[in-house]
TIVO-2410 file (N, C-alpha, C; in nm, 3 decimals):
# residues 143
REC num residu      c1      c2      c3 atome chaine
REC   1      X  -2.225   0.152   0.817     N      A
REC   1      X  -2.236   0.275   0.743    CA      A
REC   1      X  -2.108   0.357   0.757     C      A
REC   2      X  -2.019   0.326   0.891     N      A
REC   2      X  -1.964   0.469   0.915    CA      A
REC   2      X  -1.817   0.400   0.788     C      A
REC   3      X  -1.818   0.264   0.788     N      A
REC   3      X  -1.721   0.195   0.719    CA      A
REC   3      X  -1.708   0.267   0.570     C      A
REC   4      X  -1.818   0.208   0.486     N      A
REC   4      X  -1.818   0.282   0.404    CA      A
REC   4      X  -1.794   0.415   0.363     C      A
REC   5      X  -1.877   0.532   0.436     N      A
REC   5      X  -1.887   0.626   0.434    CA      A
REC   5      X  -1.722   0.685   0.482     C      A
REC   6      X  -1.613   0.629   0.502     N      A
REC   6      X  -1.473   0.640   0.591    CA      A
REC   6      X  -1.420   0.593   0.422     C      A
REC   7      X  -1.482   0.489   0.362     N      A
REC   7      X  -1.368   0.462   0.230    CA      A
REC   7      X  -1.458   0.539   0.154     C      A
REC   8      X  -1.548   0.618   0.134     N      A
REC   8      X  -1.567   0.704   0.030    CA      A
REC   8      X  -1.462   0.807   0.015     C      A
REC   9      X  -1.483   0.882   0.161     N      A
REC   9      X  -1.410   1.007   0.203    CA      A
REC   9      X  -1.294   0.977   0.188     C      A
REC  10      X  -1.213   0.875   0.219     N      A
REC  10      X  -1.095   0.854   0.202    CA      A
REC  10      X  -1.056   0.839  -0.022     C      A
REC  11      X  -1.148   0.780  -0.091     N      A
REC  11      X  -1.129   0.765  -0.231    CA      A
REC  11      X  -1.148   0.862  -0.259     C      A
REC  12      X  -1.219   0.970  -0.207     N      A
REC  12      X  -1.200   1.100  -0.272    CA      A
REC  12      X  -1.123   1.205  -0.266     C      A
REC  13      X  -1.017   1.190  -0.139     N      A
REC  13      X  -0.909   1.217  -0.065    CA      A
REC  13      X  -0.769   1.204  -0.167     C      A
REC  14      X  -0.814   1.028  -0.201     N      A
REC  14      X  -0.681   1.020  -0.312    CA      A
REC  14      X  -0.710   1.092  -0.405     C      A
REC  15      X  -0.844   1.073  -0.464     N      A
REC  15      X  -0.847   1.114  -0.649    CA      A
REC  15      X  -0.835   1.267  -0.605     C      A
REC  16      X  -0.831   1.328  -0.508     N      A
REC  16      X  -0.760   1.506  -0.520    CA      A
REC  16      X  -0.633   1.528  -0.527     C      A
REC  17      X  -0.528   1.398  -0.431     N      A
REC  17      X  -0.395   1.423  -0.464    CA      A
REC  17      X  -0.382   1.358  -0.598     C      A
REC  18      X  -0.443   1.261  -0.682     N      A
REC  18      X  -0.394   1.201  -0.780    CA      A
REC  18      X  -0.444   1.300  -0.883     C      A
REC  19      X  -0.495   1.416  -0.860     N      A
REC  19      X  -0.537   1.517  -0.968    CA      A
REC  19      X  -0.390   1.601  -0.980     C      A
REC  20      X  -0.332   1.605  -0.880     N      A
REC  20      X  -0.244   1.764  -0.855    CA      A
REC  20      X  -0.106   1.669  -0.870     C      A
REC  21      X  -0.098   1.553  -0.808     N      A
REC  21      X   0.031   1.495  -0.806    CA      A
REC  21      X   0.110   1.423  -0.864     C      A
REC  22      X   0.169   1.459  -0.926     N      A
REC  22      X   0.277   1.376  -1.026    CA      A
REC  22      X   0.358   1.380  -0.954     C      A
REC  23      X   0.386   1.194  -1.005     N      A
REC  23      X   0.504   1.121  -0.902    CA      A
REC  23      X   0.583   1.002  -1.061     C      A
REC  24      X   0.689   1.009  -1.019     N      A
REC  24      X   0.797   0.938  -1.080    CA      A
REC  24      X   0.887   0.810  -1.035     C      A
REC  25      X   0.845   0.698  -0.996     N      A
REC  25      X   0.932   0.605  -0.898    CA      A
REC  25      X   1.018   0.505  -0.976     C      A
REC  26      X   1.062   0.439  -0.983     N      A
REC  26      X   1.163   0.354  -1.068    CA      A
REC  26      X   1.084   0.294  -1.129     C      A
REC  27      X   0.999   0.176  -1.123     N      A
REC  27      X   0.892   0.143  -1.259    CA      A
REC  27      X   0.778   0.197  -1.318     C      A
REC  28      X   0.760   0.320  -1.220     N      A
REC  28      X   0.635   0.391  -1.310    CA      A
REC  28      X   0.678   0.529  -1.319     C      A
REC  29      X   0.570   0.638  -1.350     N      A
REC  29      X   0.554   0.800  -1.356    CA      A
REC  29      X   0.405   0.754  -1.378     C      A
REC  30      X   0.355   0.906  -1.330     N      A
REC  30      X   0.236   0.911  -1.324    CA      A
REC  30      X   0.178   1.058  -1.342     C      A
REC  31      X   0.128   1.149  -1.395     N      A
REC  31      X   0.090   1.241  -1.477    CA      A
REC  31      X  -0.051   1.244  -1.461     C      A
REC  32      X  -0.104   1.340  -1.458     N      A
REC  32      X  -0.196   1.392  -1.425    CA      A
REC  32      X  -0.244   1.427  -1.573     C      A
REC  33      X  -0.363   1.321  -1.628     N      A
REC  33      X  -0.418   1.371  -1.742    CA      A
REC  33      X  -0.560   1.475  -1.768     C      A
REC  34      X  -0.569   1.510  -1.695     N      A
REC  34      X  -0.691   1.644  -1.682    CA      A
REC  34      X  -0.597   1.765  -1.739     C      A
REC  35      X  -0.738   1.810  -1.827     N      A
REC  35      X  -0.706   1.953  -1.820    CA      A
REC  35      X  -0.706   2.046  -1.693     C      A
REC  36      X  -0.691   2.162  -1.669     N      A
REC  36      X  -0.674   2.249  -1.526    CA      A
REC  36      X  -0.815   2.279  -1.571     C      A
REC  37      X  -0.895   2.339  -1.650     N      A
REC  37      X  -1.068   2.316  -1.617    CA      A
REC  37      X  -1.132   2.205  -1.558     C      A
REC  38      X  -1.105   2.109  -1.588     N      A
REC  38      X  -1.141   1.918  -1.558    CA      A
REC  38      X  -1.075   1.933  -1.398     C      A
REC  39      X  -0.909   1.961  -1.359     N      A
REC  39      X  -0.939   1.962  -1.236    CA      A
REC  39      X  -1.036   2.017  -1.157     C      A
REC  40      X  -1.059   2.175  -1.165     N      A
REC  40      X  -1.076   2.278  -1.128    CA      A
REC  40      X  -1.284   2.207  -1.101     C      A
REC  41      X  -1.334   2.129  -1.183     N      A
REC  41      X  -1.453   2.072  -1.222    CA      A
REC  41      X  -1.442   1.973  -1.088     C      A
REC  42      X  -1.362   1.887  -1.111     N      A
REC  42      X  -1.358   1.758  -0.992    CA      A
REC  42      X  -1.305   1.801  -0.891     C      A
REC  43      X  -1.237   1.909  -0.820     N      A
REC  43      X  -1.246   1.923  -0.777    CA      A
REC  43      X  -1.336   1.995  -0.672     C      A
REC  44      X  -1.421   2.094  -0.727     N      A
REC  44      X  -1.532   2.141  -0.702    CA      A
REC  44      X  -1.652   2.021  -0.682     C      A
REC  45      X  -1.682   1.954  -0.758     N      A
REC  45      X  -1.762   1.842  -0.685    CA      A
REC  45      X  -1.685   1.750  -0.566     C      A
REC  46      X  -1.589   1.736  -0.568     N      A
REC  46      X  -1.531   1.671  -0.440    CA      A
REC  46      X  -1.552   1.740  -0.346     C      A
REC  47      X  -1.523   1.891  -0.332     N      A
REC  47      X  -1.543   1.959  -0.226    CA      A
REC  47      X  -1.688   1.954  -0.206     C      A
REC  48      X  -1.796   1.950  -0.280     N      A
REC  48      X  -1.950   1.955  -0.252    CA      A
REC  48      X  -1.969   1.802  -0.176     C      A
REC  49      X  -1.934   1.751  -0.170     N      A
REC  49      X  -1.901   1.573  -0.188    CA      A
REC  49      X  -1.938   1.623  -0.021     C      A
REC  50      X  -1.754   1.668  -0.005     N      A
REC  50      X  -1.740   1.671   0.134    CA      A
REC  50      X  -1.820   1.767   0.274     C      A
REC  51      X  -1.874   1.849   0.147     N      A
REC  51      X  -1.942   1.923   0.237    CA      A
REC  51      X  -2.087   1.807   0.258     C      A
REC  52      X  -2.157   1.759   0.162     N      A
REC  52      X  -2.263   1.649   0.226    CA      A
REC  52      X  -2.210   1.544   0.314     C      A
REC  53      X  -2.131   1.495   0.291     N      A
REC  53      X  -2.058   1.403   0.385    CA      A
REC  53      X  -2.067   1.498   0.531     C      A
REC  54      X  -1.984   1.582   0.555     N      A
REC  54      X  -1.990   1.643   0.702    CA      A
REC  54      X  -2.094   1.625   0.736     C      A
REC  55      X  -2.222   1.721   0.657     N      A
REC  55      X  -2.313   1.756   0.715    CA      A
REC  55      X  -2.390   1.574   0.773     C      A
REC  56      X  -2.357   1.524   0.681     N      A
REC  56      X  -2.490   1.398   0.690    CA      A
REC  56      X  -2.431   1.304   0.814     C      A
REC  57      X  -2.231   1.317   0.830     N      A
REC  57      X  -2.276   1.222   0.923    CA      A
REC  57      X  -2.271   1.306   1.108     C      A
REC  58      X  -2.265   1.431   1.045     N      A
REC  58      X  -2.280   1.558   1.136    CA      A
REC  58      X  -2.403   1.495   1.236     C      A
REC  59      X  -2.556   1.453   1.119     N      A
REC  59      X  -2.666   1.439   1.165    CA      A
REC  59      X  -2.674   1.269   1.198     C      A
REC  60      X  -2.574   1.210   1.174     N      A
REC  60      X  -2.633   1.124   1.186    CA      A
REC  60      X  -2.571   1.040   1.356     C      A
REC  61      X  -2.468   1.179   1.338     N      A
REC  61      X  -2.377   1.171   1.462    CA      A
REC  61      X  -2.263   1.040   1.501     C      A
REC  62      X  -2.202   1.021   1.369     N      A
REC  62      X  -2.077   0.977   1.334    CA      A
REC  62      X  -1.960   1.043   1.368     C      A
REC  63      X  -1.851   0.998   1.448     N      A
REC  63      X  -1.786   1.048   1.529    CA      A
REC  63      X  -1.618   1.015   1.431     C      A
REC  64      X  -1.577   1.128   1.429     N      A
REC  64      X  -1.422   1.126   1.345    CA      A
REC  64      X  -1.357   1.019   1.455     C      A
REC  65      X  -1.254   0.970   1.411     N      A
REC  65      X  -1.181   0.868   1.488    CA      A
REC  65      X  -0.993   0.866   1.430     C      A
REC  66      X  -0.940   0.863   1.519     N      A
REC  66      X  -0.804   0.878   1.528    CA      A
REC  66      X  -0.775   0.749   1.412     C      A
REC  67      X  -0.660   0.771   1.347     N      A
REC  67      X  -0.611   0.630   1.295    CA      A
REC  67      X  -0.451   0.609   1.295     C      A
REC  68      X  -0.413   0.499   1.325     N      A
REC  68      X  -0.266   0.471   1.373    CA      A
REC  68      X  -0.248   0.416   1.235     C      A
REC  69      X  -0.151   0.463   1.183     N      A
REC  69      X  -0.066   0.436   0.996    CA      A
REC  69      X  -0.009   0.287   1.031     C      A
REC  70      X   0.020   0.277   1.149     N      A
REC  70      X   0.080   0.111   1.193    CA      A
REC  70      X   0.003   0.014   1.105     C      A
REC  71      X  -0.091  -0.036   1.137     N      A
REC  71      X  -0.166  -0.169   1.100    CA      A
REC  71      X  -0.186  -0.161   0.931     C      A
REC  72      X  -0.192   0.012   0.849     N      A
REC  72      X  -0.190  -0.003   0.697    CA      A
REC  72      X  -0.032  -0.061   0.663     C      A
REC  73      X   0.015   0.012   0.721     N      A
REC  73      X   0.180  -0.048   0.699    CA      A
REC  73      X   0.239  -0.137   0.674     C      A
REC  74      X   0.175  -0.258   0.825     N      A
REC  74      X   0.237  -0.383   0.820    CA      A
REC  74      X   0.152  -0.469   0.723     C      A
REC  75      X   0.003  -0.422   0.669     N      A
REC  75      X  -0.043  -0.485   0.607    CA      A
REC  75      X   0.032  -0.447   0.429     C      A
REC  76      X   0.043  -0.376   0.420     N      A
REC  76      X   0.129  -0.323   0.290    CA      A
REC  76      X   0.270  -0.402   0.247     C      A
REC  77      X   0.316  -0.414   0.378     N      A
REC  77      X   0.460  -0.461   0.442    CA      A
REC  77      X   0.430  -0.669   0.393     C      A
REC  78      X   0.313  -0.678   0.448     N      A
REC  78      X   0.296  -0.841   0.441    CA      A
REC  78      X   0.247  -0.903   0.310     C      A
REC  79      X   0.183  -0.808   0.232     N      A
REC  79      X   0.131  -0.811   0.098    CA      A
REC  79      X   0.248  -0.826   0.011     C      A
REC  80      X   0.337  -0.730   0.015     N      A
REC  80      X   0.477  -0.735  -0.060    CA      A
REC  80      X   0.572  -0.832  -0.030     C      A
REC  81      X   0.557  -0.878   0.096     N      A
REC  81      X   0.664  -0.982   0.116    CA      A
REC  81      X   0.599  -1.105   0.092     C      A
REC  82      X   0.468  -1.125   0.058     N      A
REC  82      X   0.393  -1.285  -0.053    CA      A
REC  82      X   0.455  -1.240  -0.133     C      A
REC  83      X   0.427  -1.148  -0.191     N      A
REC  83      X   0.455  -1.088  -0.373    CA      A
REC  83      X   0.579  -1.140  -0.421     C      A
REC  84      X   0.701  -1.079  -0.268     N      A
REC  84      X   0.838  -1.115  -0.337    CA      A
REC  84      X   0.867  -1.237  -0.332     C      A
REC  85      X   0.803  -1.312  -0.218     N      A
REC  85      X   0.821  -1.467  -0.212    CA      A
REC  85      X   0.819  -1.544  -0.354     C      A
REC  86      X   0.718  -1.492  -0.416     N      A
REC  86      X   0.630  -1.587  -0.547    CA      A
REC  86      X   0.743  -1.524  -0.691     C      A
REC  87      X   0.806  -1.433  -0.616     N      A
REC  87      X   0.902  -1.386  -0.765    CA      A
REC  87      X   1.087  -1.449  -0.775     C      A
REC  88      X   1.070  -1.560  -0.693     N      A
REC  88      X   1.223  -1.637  -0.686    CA      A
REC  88      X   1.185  -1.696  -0.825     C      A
REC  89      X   1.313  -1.738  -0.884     N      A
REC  89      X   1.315  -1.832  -0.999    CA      A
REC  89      X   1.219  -1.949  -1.014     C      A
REC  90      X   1.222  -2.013  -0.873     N      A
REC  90      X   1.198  -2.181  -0.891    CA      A
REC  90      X   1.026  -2.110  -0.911     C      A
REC  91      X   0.968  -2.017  -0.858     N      A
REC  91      X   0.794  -1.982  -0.948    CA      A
REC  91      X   0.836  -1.882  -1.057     C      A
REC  92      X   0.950  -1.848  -1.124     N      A
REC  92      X   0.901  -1.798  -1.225    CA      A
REC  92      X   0.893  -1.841  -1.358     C      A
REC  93      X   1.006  -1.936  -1.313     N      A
REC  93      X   1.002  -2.066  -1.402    CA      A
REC  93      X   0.895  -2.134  -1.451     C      A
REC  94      X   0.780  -2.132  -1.377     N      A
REC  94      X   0.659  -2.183  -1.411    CA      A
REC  94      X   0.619  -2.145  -1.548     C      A
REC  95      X   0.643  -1.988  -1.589     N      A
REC  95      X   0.596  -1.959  -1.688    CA      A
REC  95      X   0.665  -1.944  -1.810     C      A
REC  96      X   0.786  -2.072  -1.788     N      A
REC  96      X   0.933  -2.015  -1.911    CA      A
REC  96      X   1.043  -2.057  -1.845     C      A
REC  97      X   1.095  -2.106  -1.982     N      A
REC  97      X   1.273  -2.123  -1.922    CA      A
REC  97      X   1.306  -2.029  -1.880     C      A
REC  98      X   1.377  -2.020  -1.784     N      A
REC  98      X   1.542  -1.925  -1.731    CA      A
REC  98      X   1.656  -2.019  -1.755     C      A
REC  99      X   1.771  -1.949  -1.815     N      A
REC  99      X   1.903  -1.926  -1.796    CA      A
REC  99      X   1.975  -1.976  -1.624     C      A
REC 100      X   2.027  -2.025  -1.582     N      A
REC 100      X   2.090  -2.047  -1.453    CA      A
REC 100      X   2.144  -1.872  -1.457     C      A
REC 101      X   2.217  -1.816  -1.528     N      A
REC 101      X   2.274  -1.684  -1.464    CA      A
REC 101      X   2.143  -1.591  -1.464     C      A
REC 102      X   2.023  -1.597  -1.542     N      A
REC 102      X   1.936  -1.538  -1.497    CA      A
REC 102      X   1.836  -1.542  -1.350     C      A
REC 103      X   1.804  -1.648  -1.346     N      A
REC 103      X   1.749  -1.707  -1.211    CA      A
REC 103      X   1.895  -1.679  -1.109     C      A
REC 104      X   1.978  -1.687  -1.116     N      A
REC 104      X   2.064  -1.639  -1.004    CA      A
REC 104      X   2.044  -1.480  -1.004     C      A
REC 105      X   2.042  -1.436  -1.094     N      A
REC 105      X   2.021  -1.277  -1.089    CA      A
REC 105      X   1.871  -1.245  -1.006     C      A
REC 106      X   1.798  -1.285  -1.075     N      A
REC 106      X   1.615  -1.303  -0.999    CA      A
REC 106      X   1.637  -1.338  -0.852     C      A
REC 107      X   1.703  -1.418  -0.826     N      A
REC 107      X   1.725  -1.483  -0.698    CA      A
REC 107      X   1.788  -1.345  -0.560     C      A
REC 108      X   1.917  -1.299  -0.644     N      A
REC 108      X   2.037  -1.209  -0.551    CA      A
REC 108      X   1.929  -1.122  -0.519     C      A
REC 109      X   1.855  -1.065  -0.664     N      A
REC 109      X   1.779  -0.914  -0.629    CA      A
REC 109      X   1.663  -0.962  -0.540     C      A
REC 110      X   1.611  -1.042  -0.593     N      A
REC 110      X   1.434  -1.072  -0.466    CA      A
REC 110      X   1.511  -1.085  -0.334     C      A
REC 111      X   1.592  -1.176  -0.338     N      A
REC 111      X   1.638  -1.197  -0.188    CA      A
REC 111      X   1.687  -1.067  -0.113     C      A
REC 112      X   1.765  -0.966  -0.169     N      A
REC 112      X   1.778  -0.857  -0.122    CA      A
REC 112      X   1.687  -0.752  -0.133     C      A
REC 113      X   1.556  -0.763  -0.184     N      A
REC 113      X   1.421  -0.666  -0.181    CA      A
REC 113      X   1.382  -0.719  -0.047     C      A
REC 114      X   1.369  -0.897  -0.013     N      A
REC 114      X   1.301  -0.945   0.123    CA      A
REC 114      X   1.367  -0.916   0.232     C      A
REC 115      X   1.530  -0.925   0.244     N      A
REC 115      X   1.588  -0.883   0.364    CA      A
REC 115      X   1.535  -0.732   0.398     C      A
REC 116      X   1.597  -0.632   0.279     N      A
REC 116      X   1.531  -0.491   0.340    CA      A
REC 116      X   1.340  -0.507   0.377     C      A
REC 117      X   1.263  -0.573   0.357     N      A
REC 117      X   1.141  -0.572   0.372    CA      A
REC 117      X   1.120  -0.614   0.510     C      A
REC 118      X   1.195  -0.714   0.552     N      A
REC 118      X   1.199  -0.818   0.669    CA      A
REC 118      X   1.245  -0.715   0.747     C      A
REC 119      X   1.340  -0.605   0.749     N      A
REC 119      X   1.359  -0.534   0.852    CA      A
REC 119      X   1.269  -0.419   0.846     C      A
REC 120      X   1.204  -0.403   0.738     N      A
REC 120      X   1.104  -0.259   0.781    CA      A
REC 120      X   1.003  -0.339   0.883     C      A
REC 121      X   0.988  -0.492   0.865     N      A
REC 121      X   0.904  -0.493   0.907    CA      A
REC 121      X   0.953  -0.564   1.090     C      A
REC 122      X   1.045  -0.549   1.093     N      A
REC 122      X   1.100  -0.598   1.248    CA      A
REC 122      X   1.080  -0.434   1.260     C      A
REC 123      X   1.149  -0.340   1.213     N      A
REC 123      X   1.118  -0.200   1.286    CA      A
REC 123      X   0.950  -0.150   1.317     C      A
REC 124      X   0.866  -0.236   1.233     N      A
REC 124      X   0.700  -0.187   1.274    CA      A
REC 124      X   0.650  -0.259   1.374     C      A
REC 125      X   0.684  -0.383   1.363     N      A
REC 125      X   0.677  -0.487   1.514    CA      A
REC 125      X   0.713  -0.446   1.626     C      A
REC 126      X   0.804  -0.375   1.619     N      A
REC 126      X   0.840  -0.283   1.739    CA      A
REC 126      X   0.948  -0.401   1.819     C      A
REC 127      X   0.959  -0.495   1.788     N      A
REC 127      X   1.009  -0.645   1.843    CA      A
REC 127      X   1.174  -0.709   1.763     C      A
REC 128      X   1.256  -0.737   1.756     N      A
REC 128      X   1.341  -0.786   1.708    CA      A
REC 128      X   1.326  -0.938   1.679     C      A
REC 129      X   1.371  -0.992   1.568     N      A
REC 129      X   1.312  -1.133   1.554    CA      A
REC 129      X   1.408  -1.226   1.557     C      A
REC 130      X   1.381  -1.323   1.626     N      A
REC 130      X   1.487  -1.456   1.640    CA      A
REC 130      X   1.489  -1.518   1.484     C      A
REC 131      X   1.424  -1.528   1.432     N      A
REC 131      X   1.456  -1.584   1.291    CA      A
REC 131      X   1.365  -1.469   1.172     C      A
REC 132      X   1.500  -1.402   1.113     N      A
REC 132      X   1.494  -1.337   1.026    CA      A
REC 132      X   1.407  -1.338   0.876     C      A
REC 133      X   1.387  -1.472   0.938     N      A
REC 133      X   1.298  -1.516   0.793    CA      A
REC 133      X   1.174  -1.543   0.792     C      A
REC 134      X   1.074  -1.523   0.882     N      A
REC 134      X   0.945  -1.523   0.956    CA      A
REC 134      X   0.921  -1.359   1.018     C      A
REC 135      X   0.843  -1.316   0.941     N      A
REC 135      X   0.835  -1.179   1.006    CA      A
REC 135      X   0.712  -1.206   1.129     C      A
REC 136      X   0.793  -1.100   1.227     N      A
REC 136      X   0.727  -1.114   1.379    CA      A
REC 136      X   0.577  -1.152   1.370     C      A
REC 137      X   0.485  -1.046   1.307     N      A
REC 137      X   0.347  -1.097   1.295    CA      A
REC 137      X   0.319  -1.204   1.243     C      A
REC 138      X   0.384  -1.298   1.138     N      A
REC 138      X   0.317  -1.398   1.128    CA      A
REC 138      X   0.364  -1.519   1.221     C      A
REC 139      X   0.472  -1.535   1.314     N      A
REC 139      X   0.484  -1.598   1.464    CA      A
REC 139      X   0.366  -1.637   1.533     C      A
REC 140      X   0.415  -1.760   1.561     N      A
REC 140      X   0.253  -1.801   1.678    CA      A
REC 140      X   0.320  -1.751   1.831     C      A
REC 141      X   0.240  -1.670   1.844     N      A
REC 141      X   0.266  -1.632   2.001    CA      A
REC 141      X   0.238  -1.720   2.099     C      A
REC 142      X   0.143  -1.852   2.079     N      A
REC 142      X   0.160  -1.927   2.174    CA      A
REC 142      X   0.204  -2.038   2.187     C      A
REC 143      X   0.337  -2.023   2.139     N      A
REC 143      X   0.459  -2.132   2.122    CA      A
REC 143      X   0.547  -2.101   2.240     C      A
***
């Protein structure tokens, strides 16, 4: 229960910043399509939201719990570095010719999205890695 009831509170958490927050990043923007009544509406039921939520797991005596951003991180961190793996030429090719100067282009940029990735993710490991190309967590530790 407390699982669920932790990703409600948390989805309703986002859809309040995704009401108010417009953000702009290199392949997207994102805009806030509510009117300021429509916020002013959802947000008022979110807040009622949260006030049953307190109270219920108040009673049911569900206990708030600390959370370390670490483990969303590296999981964010390991998701993107499959992603970039699967975007070299020799798989994108699967779906279409490339050009040799294109697939070298696909190639320079993925490979330099994975190096910077490979080190965010030696800096969350907390560990420095003997081979740069295996990020620390997926290592068998009992080698």
């Amino acid at each position: 229960m407390r699982t669920t009831l932790l990703s409600f509170e948390k989805s309703l958490r986002l859809i309040s910043r995704l009401l108010v927050e417009d953000e702009s990043g290199i392949l997207y923007s994102r805009t806030s399509a509510f009117s300021p009544a429509e916020i002013q509406t959802l947000n008022e039921k979110i807040a009622a939201a949260f006030e049953v939520l307190q109270k219920f797991t108040s009673v049911l005596e569900i206990e708030s719990r600390t959370e370390d951003p670490l483990k969303t991180i590296q999981a964010q961190l390991s998701l993107s570095w499959v992603g970039l793996e699967d975007c070299h030429a020799k798989q994108v090719r699967s779906y279409g010719k490339l050009n040799d100067a294109t697939a070298d282009t696909i190639d320079q940029g993925i490979e330099q999205l994975i190096q910077t990735l490979l080190e965010l993710m030696q800096i969350t490991s907390g560990s420095q890695l003997d081979d740069p190309s295996i990020p620390a967590y997926f290592e068998n530790d009992d080698e």
